[in-house]
N, C-alpha and C positions, 0 to 999 in steps of 0.2 A: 770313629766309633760305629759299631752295627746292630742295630737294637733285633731284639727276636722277633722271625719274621711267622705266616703262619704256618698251624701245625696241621698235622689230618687232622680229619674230621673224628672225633668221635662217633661210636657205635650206637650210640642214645640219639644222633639227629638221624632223619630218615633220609636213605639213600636216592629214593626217587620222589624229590620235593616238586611239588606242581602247584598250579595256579590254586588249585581246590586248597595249599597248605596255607596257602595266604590268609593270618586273622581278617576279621572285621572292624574295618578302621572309621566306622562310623562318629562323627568328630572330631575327624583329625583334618589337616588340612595340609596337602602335598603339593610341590612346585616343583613342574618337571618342564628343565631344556629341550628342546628341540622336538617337542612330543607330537609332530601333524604325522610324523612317518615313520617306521619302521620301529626302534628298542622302543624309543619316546612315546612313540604311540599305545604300543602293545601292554608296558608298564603304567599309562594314563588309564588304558581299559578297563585294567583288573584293578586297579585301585580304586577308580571310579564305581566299579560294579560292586567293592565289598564296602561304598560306602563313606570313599572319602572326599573333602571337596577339594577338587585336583584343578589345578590354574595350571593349562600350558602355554609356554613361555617359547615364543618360535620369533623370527623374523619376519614370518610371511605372514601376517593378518591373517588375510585370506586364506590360506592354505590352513591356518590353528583353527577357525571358525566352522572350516567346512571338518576338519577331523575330530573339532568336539559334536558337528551333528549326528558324528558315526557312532560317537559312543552311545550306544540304546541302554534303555532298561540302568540306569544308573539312578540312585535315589535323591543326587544334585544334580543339575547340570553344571560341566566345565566350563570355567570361567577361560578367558583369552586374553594374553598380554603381550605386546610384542618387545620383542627382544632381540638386537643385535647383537652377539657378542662381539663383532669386531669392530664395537663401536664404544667407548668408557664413557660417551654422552650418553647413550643408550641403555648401555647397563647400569647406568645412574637414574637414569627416569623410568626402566622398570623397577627397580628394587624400590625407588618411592611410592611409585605406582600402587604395589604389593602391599607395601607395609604400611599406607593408609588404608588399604582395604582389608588387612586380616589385622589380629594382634599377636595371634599365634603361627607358627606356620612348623608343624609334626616334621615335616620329612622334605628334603632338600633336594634334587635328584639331578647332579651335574650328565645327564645325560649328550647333548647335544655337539657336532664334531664336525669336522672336515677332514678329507685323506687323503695325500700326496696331489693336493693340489700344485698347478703351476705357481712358479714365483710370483707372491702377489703381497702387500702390504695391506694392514689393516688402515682405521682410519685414524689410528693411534703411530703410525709409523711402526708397528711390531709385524712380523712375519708371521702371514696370514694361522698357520696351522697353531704354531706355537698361540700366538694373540688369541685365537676362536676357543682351542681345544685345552688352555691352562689360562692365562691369563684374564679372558675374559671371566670363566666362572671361578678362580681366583677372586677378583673386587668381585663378584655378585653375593659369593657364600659372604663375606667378609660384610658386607649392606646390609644382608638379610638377617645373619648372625643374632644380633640382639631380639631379633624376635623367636629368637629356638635359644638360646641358653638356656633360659629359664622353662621349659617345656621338656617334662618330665617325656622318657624314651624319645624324645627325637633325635633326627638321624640324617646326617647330611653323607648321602650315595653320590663317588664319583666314576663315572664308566670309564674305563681302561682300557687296555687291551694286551693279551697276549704278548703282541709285536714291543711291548717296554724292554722285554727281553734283548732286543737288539738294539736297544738304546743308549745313548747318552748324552749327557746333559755340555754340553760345550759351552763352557763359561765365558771362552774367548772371542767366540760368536754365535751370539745367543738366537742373534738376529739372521745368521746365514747371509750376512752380509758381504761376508769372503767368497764362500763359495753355496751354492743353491744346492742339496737333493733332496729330490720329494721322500723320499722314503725315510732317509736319515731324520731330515725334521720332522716327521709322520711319528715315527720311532721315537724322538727327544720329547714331543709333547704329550706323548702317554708315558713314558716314562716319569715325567713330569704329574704328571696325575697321580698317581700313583705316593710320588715322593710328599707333594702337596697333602693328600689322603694322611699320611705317615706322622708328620710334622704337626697339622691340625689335631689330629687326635691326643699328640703328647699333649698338646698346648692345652685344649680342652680339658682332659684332664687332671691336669696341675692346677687349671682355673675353677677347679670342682663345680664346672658345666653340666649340665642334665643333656647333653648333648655330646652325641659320636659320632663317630668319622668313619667309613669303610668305604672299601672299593669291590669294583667286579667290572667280569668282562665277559662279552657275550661267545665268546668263540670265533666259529664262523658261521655266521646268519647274515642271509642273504637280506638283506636293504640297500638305500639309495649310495650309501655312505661309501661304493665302488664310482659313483660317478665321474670321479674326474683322475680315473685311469688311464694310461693309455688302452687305445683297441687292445692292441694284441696283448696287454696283463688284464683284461675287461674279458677278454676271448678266455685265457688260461683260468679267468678265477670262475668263472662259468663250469668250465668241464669240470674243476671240483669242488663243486659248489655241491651238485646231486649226493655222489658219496662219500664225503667229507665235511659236511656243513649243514644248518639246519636251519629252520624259518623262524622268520624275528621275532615269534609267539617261544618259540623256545630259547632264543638269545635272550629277551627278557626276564626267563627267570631268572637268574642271578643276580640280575638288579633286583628285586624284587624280592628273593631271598634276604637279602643285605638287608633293604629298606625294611622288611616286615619279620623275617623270623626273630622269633621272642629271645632262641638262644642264639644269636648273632652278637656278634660284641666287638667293641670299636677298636679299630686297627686291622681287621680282619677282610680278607680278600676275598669273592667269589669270584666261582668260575665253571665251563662244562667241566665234567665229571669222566669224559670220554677221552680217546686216546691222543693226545697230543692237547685236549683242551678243547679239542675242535668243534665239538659237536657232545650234547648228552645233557640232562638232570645236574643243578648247578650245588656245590661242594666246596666246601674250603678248600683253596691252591695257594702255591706258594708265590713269591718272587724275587725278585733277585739280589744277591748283596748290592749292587750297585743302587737298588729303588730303596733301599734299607740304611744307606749310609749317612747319619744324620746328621755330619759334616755338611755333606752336600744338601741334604733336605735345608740345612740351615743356612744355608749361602743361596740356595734358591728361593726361599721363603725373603730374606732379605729384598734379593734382585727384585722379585715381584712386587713388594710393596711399592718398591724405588719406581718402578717401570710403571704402574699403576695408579701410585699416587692413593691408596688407599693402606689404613691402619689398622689390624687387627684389635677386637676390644678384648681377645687373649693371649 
């Protein structure tokens, strides 16, 4: 079965949506992955600066502590949590972490990733990209959950990407236990995003949740998230990076869009607005029957819980 995926944008949202379209989220409270560097960071600034109190959620202490001193002129200061994702010890004692210190928590923001990394295991035995970039914010939304049901407009944003397009989901080796490629499983776990995104939002609401689900993705914007390329695809994604790609201030908005525009609405994907996706002011895009197939949404939604050890409360 393949549920309707999105549509263009209507003529009523504005074509070139920017930081300045971001409401004022003064009392809301945002929890954004991996936010010391690049999307994470850029989406912590402008939330922070219209007002909200924004906990980011990194690995590095150190690294989250020194990137909330950067956020100036904010009417909270950023709270700091650390967080492994590829660790279920860890994304267990932050989600408690969190939810003794808020009661509510507005806006979710599955931000945080890894990209064609070398073969590596989590500390859960899962394959590191998959385990980081689905798995771990898989249990995290699901911990966090009960503190956003009940919170009217919230909104849990999972970052995506593009590349889902060449993805799929291999049920026979989830783990790439057969055979290892970085880009393949790069591919499988945003695709997986994506599917995750799709599946939560039905659920939601069937559960008549005050909580939605969407995705977006930033294009090509230039952050750390190239690091563990080889040189020579570190060399290539350089040369078009200048004119084909754009700075993580503009890959942010799409998250951001998702998390904040009023007419946004859950199941619904951002994305650049420019040719190919690549680069530009972020826009409803589509994706693909494969992210759409709720068969598979529902066999992966299963896997995860199994693999995770955590229970949806919808």
């Amino acid at each position: 079965m393949i549920v309707k995926g999105a549509v263009a944008m209507p003529k009523s949202r504005p074509e070139h949506w920017t930081e300045a379209d971001v409401p004022a989220q003064r009392g809301r409270t945002a929890v954004i992955t991996g936010a010391n560097t690049g999307l994470g960071f850029e989406t912590a600034r402008v939330l922070a600066a219209r007002g909200a109190r924004v906990v980011l959620a990194c690995r590095d202490l150190g690294r989250a502590k020194e990137a909330a001193a950067r956020i100036e002129r904010a009417p909270l200061p950023p709270e700091v949590i650390r967080l492994d994702l590829a660790s279920l010890a860890s994304v267990r004692e932050a989600a408690d972490e969190i939810a003794s210190a808020h009661d509510q928590i507005d806006l979710l923001i599955n931000n945080a990733g890894v990209m064609m990394t070398p073969y590596e295991r989590t500390a859960d035995g899962f394959e590191r990209q998959l385990g980081v970039n689905h798995l771990g914010h898989f249990a995290l939304t699901s911990l966090l959950l009960p503190r956003m049901s009940g919170v009217p407009g919230s909104r849990i944003v999972t970052v995506a990407s593009n590349g889902h397009k060449l993805g799929r989901i291999d049920f026979d080796d989830l783990q790439s236990e057969r055979r290892y490629r970085r880009m393949a499983a790069y591919y499988q776990s945003k695709l997986a995003n994506l599917m995750f995104t799709y599946e939560l939002q039905r659920r939601l609401q069937a559960a008549g949740a005050r909580t939605e689900a969407l995705a977006a993705h930033p294009g090509k914007a230039r952050t750390e998230l190239t690091r563990y390329l080889p040189a020579w695809m570190q060399w290539s994604d350089l040369v078009m990076e200048q004119p084909f790609g754009h700075n993580a201030a503009m890959g942010a908005l799409a998250t951001l869009r998702a998390a904040t525009d009023p007419a946004a609405r859950g199941g619904e994907y951002y994305g650049p607005g420019g040719r190919g996706e690549l680069r530009g002011y972020p826009r409803l895009v589509a994706s693909t029957e494969r992210a759409r197939d709720t068969g598979a949404q529902q066999r992966l939604w299963r896997e995860s819980e199994r693999l995770t050890g955590v229970t949806y409360p919808v």
